[in-house]
C-alpha positions as CSV (number, residue, x, y, z in Angstrom):
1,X,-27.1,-28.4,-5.8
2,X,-26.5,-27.6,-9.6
3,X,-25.9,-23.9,-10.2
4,X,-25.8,-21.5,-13.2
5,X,-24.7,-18.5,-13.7
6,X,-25.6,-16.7,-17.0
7,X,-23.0,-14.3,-17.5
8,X,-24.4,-11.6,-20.1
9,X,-21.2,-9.4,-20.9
10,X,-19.7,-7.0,-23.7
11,X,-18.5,-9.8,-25.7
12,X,-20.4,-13.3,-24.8
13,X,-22.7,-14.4,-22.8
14,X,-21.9,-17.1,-20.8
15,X,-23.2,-19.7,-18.8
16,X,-21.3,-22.1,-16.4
17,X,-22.6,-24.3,-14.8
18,X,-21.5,-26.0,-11.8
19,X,-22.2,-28.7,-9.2
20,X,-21.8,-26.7,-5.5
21,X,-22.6,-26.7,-1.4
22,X,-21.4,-24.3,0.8
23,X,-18.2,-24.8,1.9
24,X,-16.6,-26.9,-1.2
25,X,-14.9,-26.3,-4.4
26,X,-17.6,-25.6,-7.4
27,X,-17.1,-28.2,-9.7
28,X,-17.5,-27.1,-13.6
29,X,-20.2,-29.3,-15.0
30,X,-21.0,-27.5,-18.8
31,X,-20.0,-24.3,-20.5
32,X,-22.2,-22.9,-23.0
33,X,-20.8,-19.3,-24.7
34,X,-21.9,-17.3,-27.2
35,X,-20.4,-14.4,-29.0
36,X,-22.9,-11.5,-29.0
37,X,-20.9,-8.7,-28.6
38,X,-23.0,-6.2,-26.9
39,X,-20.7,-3.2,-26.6
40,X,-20.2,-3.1,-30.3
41,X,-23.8,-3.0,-31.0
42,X,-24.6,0.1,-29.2
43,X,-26.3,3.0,-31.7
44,X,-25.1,6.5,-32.2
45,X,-27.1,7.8,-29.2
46,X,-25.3,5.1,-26.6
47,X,-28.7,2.4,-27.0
48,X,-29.0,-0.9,-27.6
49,X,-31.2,-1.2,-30.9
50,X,-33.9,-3.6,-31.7
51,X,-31.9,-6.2,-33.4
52,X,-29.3,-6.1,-30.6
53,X,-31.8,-7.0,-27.9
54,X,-33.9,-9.6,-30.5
55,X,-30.2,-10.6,-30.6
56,X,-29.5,-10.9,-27.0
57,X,-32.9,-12.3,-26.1
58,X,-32.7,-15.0,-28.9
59,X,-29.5,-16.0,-26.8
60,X,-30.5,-15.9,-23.7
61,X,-33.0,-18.3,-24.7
62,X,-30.3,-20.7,-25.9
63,X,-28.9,-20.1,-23.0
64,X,-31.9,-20.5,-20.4
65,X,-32.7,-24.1,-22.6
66,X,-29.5,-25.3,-21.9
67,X,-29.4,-25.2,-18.1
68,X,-32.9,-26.4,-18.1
69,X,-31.6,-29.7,-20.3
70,X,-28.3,-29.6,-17.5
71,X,-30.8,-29.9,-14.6
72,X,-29.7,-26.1,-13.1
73,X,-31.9,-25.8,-9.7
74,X,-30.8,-22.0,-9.5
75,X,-30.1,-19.5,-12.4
76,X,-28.1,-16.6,-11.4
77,X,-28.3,-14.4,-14.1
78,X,-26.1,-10.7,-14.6
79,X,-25.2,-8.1,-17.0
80,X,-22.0,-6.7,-16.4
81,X,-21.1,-3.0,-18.8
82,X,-22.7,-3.0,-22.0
83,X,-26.2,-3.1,-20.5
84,X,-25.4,-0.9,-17.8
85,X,-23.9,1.7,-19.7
86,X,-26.8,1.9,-22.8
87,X,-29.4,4.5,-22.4
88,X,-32.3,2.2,-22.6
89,X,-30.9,-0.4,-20.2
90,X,-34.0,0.0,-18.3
91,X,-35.9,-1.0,-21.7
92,X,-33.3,-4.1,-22.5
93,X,-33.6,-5.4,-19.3
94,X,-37.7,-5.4,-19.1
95,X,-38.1,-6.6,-22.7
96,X,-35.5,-10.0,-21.6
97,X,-37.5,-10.6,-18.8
98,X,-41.1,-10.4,-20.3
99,X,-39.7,-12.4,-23.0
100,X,-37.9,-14.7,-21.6
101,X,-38.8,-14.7,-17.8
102,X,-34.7,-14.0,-17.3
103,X,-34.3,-11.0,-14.4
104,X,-30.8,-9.5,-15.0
105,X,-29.1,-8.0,-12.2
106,X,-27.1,-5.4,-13.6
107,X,-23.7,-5.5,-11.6
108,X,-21.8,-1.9,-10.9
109,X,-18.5,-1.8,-12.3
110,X,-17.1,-1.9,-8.0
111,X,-19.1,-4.5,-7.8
112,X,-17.7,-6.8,-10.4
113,X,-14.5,-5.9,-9.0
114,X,-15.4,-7.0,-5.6
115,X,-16.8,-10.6,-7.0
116,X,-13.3,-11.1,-9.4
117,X,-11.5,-10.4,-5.8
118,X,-13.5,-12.9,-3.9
119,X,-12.9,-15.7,-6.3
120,X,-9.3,-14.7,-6.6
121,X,-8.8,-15.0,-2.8
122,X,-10.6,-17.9,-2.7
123,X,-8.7,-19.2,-5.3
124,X,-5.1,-18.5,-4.0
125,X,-6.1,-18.4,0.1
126,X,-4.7,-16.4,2.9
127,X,-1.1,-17.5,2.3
128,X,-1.7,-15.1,-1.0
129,X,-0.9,-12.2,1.5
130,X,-2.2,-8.8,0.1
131,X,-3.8,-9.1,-3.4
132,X,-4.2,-7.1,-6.6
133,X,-6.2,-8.6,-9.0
134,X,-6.6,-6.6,-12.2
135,X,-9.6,-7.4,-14.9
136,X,-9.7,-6.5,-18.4
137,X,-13.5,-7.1,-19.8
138,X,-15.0,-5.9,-23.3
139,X,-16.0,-2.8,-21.9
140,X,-14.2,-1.7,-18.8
141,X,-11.1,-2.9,-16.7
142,X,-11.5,-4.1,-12.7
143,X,-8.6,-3.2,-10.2
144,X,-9.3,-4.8,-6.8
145,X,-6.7,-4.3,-3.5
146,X,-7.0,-5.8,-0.2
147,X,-5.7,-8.5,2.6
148,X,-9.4,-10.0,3.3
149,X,-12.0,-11.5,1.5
150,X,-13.6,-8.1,0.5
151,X,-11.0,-5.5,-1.3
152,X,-10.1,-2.5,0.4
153,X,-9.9,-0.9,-2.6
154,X,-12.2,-1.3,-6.2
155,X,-12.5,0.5,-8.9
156,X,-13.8,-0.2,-12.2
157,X,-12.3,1.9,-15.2
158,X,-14.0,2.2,-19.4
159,X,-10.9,0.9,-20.7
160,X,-12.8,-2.5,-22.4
161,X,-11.0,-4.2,-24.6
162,X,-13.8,-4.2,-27.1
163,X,-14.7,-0.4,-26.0
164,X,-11.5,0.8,-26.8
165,X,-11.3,-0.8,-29.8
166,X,-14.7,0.8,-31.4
167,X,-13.9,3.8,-29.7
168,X,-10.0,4.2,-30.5
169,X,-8.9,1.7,-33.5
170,X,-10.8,1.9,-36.5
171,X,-8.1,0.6,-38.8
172,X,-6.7,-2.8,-40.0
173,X,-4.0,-2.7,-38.7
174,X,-4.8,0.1,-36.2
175,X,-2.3,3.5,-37.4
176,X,0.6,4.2,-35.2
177,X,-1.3,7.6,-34.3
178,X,-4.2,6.4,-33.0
179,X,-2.2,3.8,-30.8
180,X,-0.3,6.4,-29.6
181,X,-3.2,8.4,-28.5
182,X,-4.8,5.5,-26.9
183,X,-1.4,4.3,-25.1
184,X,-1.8,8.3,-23.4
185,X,-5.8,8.4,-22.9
186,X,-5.4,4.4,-20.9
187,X,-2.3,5.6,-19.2
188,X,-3.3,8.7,-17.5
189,X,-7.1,7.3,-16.8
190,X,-5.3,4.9,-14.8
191,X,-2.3,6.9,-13.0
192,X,-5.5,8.7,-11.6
193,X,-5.7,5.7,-9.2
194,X,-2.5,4.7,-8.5
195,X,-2.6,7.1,-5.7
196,X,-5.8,5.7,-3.7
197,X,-4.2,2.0,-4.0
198,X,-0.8,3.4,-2.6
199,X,-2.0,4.7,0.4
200,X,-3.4,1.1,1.9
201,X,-0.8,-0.3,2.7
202,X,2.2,-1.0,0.6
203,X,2.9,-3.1,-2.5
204,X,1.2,-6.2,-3.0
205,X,2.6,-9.9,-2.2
206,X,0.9,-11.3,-4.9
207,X,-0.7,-9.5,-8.0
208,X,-3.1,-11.9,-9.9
209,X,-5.2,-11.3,-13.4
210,X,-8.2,-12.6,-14.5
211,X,-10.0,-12.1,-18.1
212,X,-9.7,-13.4,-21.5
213,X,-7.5,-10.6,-22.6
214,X,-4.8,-11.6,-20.0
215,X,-4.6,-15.3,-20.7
216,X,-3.9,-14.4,-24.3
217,X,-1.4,-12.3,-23.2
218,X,0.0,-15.0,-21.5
219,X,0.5,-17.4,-24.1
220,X,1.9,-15.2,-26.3
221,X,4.3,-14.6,-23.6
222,X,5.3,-18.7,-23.3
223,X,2.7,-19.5,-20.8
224,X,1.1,-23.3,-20.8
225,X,-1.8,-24.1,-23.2
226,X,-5.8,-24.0,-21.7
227,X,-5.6,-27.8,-22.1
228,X,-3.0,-28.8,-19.7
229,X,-5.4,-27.9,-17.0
230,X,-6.3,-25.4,-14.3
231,X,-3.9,-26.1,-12.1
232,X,-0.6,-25.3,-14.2
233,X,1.0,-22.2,-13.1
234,X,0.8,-19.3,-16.2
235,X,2.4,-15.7,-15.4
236,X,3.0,-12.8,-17.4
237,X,6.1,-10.9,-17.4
238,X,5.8,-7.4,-18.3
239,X,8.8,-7.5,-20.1
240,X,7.4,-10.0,-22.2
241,X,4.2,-7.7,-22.6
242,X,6.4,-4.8,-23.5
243,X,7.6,-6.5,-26.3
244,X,4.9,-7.8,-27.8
245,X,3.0,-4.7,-27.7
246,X,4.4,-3.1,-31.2
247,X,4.6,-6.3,-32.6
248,X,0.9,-6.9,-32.3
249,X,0.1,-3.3,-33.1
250,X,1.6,-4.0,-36.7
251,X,0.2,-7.1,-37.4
252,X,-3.6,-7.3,-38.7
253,X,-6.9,-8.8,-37.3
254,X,-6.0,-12.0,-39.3
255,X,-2.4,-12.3,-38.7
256,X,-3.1,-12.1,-34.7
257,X,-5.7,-14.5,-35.1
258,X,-3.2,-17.1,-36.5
259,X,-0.6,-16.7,-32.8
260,X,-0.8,-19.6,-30.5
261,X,-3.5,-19.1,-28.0
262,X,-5.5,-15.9,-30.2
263,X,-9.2,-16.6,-31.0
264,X,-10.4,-15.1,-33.8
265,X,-13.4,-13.6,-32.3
266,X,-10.8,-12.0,-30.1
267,X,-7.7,-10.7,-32.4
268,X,-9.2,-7.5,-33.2
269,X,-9.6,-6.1,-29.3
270,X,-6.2,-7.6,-28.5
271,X,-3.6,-4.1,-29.5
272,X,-6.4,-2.2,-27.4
273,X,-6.1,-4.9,-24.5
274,X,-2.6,-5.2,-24.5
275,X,-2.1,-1.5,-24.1
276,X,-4.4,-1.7,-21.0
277,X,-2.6,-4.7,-19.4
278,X,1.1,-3.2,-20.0
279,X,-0.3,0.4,-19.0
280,X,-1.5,-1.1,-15.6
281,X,1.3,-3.5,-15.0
282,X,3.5,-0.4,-15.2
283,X,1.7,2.4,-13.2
284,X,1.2,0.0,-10.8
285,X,5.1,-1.3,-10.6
286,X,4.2,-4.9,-11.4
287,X,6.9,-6.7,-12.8
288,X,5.1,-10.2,-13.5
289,X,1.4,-11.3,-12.7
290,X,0.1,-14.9,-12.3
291,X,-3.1,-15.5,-14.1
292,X,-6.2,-16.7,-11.9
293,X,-8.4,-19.3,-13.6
294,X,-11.4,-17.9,-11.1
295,X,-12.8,-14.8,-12.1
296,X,-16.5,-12.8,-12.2
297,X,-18.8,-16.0,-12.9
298,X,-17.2,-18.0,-10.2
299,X,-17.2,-14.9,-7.8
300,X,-21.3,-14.5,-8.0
301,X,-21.7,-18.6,-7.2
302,X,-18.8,-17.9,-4.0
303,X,-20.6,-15.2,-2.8
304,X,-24.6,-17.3,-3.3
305,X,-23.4,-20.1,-1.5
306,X,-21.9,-17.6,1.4
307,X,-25.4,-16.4,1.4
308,X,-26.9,-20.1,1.6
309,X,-25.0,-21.5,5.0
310,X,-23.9,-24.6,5.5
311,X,-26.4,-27.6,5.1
């Protein structure tokens, strides 16, 4: 069957979709993306406002026409962060489905850890061993643990690229204080875990990324261009990471946007993501990371077709 999955998150929303059955590889059969940028249109009081959600509902209509002109038998549609967290959630969501007939399922923060684990193991198999796979979104960051299919360990952190950026950098190019103070606020939300993951069981065999934020990272760092395909190894050194860390905190939104393998759209959230990805690879003790071409999306059409059986 043809699948979609309408992915409505801090920064885009997405829709992939893909030709699947249970028990074989989803096959990619059209992208369509749109930068909304949710978490950045949040009001004073922590709400969506009435042109964000005309906005968002303008899209998902886009969105909806699209998989209906793809020939999508199933929409599986999600919000991820910036609709969970706004005040009027509740009204966002109610207002996109009367006018567009589109029933988000908002997605917990563990949850969208779980699903980013499921596709990574699936991704890598059993021969992956134990797995960390670490996620940096707009608007929170995913750590996920475990030896099975489901993690034995998730957690799901407010350290968004895009969040932190609103939140922490309001300059161009961000001052040296206010990185500092974000380097120390990222840092010691995350040693707060550390402990919990310790305890299962040892370090990982094989410590995975997922997200946006990461492959930038990556290519920054060396790692092979999106167009040589899927299948091309890409890992991230954290030495590497350390490194480039100053140098992109001095550099503006326009002069990161111009580095091999930055989209504009993304060169303002990438000091605040960087500062993430280092401060996790760190407190964690990870040295280098591969980068997983599965992630959220794929997870949620995994775990449908577990749910369907085999034909």
């Amino acid at each position: 069957m043809r699948l979609g999955v309408l992915d409505v998150g801090s920064n885009t929303v997405h829709l992939l979709v893909v030709d699947a059955h249970p028990g074989a590889r989803p096959l990619p059969a059209h992208s369509h993306k749109v930068e909304l940028r949710l978490a950045q249109l949040l009001d004073d009081s922590g709400a969506i406002g009435d042109d964000g959600v005309d906005r968002l509902i303008a899209v998902v209509h886009e969105a909806l026409q699209a998989a209906e002109d793809k020939g999508v038998e199933e929409l599986l549609p999600f919000a991820t962060s910036a609709v969970r967290e706004a005040v009027n959630a509740d009204e966002v969501l109610a207002r996109v489905r009367e006018e567009t007939g589109a029933e988000l399922q908002v997605l917990s923060g563990e949850e969208e850890a779980r699903l980013t684990f499921l596709a990574a193991r699936r991704w890598y198999g059993w021969s992956a061993g134990k797995l960390l796979v670490i996620d940096i979104g707009g608007g929170s960051l995913e750590i996920a643990y475990g030896l099975d299919e489901e993690p034995d360990a998730a957690v799901s952190l407010p350290f968004g690229a895009g969040r932190l950026t609103a939140d922490w950098l309001p300059t161009d190019p961000p001052e040296a204080d206010d990185v500092r103070a974000l380097r120390r606020h990222v840092r010691t939300g995350i040693a707060r875990t550390v402990g919990d993951f310790s305890r299962l069981g040892g370090a990982p065999d094989h410590v995975v990324a997922t997200s946006k934020t990461f492959k930038q990272l990556a290519r920054l760092a060396g790692a092979a261009r999106s167009t040589e395909g899927l299948y091309v190894q890409r890992e991230l050194k954290r030495e590497s990471l350390e490194a480039w860390v100053p140098r992109l905190a001095a550099m503006t939104v326009a002069e990161r946007a111009e580095l091999p393998g930055v989209s504009e759209a993304r060169a303002g959230q990438l000091v605040a993501g960087a500062l993430v990805a280092e401060g996790a690879m760190d407190l964690f003790g990870v040295e280098r990371l591969e980068i997983c071409p599965w992630a959220l999306r794929e997870g949620v059409i995994l775990r449908r077709l577990d749910h369907m059986g085999p034909r």
